[in-house]
Biotite code that builds the C-alpha atoms (Angstrom):
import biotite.structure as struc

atoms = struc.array([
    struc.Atom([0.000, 0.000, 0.000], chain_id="A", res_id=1, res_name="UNK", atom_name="CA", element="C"),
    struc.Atom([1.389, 3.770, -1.224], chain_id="A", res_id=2, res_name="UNK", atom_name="CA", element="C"),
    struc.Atom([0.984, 5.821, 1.863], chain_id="A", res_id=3, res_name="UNK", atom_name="CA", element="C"),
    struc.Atom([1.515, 9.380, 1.697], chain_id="A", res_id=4, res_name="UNK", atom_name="CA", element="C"),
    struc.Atom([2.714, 12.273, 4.181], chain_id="A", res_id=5, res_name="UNK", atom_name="CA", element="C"),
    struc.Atom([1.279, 15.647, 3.445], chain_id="A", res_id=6, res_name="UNK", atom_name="CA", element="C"),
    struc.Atom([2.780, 18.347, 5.863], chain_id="A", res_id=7, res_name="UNK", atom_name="CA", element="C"),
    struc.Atom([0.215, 20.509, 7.479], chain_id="A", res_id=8, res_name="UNK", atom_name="CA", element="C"),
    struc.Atom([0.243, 24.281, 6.630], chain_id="A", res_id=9, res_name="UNK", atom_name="CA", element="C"),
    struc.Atom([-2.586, 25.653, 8.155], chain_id="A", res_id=10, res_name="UNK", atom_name="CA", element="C"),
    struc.Atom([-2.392, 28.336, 10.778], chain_id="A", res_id=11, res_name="UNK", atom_name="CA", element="C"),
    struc.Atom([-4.456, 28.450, 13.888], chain_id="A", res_id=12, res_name="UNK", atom_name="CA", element="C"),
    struc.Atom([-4.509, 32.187, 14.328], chain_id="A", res_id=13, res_name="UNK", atom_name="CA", element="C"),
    struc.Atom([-6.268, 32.638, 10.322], chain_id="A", res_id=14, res_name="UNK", atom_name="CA", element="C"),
    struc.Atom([-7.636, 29.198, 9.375], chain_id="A", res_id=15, res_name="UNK", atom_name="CA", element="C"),
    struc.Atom([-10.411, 27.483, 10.586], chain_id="A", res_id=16, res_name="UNK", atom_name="CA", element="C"),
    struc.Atom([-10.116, 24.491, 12.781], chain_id="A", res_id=17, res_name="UNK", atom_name="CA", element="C"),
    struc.Atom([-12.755, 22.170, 14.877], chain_id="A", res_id=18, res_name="UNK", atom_name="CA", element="C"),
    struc.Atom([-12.588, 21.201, 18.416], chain_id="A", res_id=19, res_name="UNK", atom_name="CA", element="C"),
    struc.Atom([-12.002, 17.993, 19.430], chain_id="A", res_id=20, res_name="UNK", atom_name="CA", element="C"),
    struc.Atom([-12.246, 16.745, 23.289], chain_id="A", res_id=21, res_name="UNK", atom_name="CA", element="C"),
    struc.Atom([-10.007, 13.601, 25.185], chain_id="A", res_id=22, res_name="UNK", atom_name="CA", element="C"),
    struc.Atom([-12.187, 12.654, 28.223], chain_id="A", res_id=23, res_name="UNK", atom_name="CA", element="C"),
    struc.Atom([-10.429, 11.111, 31.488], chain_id="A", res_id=24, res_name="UNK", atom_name="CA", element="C"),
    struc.Atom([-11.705, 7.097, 30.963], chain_id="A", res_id=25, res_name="UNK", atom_name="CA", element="C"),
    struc.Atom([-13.064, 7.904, 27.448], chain_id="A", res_id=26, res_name="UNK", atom_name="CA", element="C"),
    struc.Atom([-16.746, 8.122, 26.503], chain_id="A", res_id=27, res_name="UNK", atom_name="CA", element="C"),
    struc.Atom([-19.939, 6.121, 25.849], chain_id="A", res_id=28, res_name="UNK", atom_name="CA", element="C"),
    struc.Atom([-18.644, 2.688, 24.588], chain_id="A", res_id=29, res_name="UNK", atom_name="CA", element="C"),
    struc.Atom([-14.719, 3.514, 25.253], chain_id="A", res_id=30, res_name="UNK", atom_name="CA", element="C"),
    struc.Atom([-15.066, 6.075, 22.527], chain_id="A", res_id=31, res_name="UNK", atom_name="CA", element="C"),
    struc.Atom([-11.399, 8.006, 23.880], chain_id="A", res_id=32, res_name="UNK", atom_name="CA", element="C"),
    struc.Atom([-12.397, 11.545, 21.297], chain_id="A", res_id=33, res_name="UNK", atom_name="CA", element="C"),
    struc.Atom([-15.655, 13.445, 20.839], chain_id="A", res_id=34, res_name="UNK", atom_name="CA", element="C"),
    struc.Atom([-15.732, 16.066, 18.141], chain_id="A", res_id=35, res_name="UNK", atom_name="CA", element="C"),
    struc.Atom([-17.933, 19.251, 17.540], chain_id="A", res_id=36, res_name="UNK", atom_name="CA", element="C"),
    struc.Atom([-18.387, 18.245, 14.283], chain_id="A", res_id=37, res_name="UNK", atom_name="CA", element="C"),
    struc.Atom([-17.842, 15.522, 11.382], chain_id="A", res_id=38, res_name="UNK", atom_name="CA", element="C"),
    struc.Atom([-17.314, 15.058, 7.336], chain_id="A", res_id=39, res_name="UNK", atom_name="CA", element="C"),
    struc.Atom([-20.373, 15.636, 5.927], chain_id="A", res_id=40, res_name="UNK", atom_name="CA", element="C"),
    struc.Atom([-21.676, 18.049, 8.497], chain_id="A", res_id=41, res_name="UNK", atom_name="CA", element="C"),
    struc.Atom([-21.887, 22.122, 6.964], chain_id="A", res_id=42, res_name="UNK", atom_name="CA", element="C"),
    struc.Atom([-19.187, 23.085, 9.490], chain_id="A", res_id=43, res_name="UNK", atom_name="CA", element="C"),
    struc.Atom([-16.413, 20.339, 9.325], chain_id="A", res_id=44, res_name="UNK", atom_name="CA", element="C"),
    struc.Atom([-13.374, 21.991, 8.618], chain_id="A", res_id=45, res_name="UNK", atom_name="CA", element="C"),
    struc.Atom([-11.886, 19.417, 5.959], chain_id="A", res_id=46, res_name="UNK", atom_name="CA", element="C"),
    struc.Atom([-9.632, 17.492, 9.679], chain_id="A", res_id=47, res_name="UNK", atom_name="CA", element="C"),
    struc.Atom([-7.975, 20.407, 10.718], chain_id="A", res_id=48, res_name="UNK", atom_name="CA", element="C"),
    struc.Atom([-8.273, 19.888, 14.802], chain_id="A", res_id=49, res_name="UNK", atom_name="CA", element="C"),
    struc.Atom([-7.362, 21.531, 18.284], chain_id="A", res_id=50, res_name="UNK", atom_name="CA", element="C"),
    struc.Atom([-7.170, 19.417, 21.168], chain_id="A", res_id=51, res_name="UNK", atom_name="CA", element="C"),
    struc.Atom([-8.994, 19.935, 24.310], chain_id="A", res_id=52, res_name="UNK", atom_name="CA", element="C"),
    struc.Atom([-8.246, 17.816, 27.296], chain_id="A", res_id=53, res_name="UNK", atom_name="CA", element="C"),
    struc.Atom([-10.462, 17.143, 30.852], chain_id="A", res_id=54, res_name="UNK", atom_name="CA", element="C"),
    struc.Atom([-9.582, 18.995, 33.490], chain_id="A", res_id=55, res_name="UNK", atom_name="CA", element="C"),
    struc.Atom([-7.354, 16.746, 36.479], chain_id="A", res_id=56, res_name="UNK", atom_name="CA", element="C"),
    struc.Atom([-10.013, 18.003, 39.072], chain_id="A", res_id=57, res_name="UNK", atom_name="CA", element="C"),
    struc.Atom([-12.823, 16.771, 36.574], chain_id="A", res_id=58, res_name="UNK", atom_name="CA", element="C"),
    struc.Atom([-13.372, 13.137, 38.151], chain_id="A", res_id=59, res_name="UNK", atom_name="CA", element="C"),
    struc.Atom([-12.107, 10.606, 34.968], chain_id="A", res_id=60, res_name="UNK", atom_name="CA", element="C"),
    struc.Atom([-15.320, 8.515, 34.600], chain_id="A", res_id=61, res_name="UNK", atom_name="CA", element="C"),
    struc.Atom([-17.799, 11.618, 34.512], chain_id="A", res_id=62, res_name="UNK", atom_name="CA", element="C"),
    struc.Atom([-18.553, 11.762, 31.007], chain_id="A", res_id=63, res_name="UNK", atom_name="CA", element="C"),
    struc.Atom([-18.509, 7.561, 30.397], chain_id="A", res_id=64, res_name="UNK", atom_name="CA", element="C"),
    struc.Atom([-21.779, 7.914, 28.988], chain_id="A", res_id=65, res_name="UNK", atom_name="CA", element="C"),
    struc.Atom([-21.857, 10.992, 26.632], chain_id="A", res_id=66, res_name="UNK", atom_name="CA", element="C"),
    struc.Atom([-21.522, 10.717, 22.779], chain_id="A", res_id=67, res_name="UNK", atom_name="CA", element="C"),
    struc.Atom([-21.811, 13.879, 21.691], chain_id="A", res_id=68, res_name="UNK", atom_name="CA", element="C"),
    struc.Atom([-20.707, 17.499, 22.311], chain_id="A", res_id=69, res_name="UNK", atom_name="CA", element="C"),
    struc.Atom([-23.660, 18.519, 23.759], chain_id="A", res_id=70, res_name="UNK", atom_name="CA", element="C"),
    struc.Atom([-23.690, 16.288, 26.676], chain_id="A", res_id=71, res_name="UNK", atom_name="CA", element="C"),
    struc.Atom([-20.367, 18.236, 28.016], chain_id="A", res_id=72, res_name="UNK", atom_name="CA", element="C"),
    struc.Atom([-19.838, 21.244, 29.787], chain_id="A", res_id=73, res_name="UNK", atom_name="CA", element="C"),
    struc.Atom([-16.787, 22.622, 28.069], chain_id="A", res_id=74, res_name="UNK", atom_name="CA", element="C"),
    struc.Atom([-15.754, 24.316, 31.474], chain_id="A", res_id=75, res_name="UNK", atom_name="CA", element="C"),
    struc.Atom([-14.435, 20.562, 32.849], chain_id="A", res_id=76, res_name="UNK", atom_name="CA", element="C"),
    struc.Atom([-12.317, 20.840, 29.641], chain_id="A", res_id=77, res_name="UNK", atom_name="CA", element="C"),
    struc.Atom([-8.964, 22.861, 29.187], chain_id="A", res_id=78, res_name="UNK", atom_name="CA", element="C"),
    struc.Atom([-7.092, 24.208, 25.608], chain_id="A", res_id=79, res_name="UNK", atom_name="CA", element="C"),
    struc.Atom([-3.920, 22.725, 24.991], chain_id="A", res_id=80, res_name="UNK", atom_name="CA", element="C"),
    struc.Atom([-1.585, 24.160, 22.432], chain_id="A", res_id=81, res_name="UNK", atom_name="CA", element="C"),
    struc.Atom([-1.916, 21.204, 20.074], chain_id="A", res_id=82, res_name="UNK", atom_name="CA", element="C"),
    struc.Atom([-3.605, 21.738, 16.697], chain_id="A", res_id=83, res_name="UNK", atom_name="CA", element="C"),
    struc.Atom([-3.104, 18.985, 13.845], chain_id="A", res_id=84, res_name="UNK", atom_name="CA", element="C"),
    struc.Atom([-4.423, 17.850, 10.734], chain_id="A", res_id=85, res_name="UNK", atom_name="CA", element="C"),
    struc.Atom([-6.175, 14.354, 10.185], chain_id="A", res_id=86, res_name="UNK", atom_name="CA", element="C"),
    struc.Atom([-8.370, 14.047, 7.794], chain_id="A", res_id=87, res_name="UNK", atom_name="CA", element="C"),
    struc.Atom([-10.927, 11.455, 8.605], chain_id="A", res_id=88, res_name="UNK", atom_name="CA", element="C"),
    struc.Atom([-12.094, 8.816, 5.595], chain_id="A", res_id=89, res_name="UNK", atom_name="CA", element="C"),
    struc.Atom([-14.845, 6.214, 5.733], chain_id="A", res_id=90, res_name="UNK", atom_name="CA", element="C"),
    struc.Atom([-13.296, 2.528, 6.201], chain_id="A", res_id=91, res_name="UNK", atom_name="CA", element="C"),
    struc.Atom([-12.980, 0.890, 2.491], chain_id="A", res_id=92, res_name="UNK", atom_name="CA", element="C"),
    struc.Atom([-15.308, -1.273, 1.730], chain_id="A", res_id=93, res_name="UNK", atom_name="CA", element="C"),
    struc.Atom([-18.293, 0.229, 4.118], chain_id="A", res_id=94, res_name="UNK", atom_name="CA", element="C"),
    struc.Atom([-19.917, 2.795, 2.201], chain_id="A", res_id=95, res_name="UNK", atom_name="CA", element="C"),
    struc.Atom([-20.658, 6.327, 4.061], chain_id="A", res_id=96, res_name="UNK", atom_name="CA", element="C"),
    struc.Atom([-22.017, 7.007, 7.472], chain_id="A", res_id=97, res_name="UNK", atom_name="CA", element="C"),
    struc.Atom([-19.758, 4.227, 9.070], chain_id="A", res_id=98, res_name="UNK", atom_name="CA", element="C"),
    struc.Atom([-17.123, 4.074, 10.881], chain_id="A", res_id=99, res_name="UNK", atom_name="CA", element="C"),
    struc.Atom([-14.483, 6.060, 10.302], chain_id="A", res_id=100, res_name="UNK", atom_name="CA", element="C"),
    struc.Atom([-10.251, 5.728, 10.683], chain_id="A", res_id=101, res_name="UNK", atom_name="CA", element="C"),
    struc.Atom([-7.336, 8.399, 9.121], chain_id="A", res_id=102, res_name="UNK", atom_name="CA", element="C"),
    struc.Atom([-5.982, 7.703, 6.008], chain_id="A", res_id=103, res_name="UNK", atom_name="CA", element="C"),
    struc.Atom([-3.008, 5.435, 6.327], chain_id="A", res_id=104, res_name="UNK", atom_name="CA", element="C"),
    struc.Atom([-3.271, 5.075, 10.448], chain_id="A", res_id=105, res_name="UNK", atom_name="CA", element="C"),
    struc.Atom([-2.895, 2.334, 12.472], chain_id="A", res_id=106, res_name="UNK", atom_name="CA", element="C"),
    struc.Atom([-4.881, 1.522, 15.785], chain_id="A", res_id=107, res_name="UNK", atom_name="CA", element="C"),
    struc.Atom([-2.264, 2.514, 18.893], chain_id="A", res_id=108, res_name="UNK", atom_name="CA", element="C"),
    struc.Atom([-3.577, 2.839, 22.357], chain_id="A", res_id=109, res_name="UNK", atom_name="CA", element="C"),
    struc.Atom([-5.001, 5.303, 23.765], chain_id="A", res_id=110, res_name="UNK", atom_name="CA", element="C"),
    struc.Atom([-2.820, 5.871, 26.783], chain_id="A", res_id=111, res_name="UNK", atom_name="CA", element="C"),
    struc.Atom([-0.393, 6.803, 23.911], chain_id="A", res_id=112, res_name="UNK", atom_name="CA", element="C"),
    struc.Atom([-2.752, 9.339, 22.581], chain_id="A", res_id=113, res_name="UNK", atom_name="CA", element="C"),
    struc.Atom([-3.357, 10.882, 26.092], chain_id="A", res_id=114, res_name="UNK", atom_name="CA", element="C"),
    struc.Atom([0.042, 10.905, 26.622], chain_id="A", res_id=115, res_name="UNK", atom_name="CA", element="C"),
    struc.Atom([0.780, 12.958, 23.297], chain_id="A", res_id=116, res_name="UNK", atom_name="CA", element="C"),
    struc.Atom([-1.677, 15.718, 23.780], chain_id="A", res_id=117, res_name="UNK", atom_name="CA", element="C"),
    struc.Atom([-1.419, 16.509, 27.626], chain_id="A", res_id=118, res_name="UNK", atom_name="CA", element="C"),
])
């Protein structure tokens, strides 16, 4: 498989980016990332991202059962100075609307993800 590395060039202070939000334990279903907004939706900003990580004092299972933006209050959230570019393809073979990986990634755990954005 050709795999290919394009560098990222947009800038945070002029170009729009969406939020994206690591929770303590993860989410509904292990889920460990909960974004404002997806391909397809009028807003997605073609996987240009900023990370946003729970707050220490935020107890880590508090938002186990959200799945969706709306059931978190930003405020248990803080801005890190992360912003990256990923974007986000259906998996070959499974037609739109399902699930969804970055183009040419491979799974790693998420205790190394945590680990890169705090």
């Amino acid at each position: 498989m050709n795999r290919r590395v394009t560098p990222t060039t947009f800038s945070p202070e002029s170009d729009p980016f969406d939020e994206l939000y690591a929770g303590g334990s993860g989410f509904k279903n292990g889920v460990p990332l909960i974004s404002e907004s997806k391909p397809g939706d009028g807003d997605f900003n073609g996987g240009r991202w900023h990370m946003n990580v729970l707050k220490d004092s935020v107890p880590a299972d508090k938002y186990a059962n959200a799945c969706k933006v709306e059931d978190l209050d930003l405020n248990d959230f803080m801005s890190t100075p992360n912003y990256f570019e990923c974007p986000l393809l259906p998996v070959r073979g499974q037609g739109r609307g399902s699930n969804i990986q970055s183009e040419g990634s491979e799974e790693v755990p998420w205790s190394s993800v945590k680990k890169t954005f705090q």
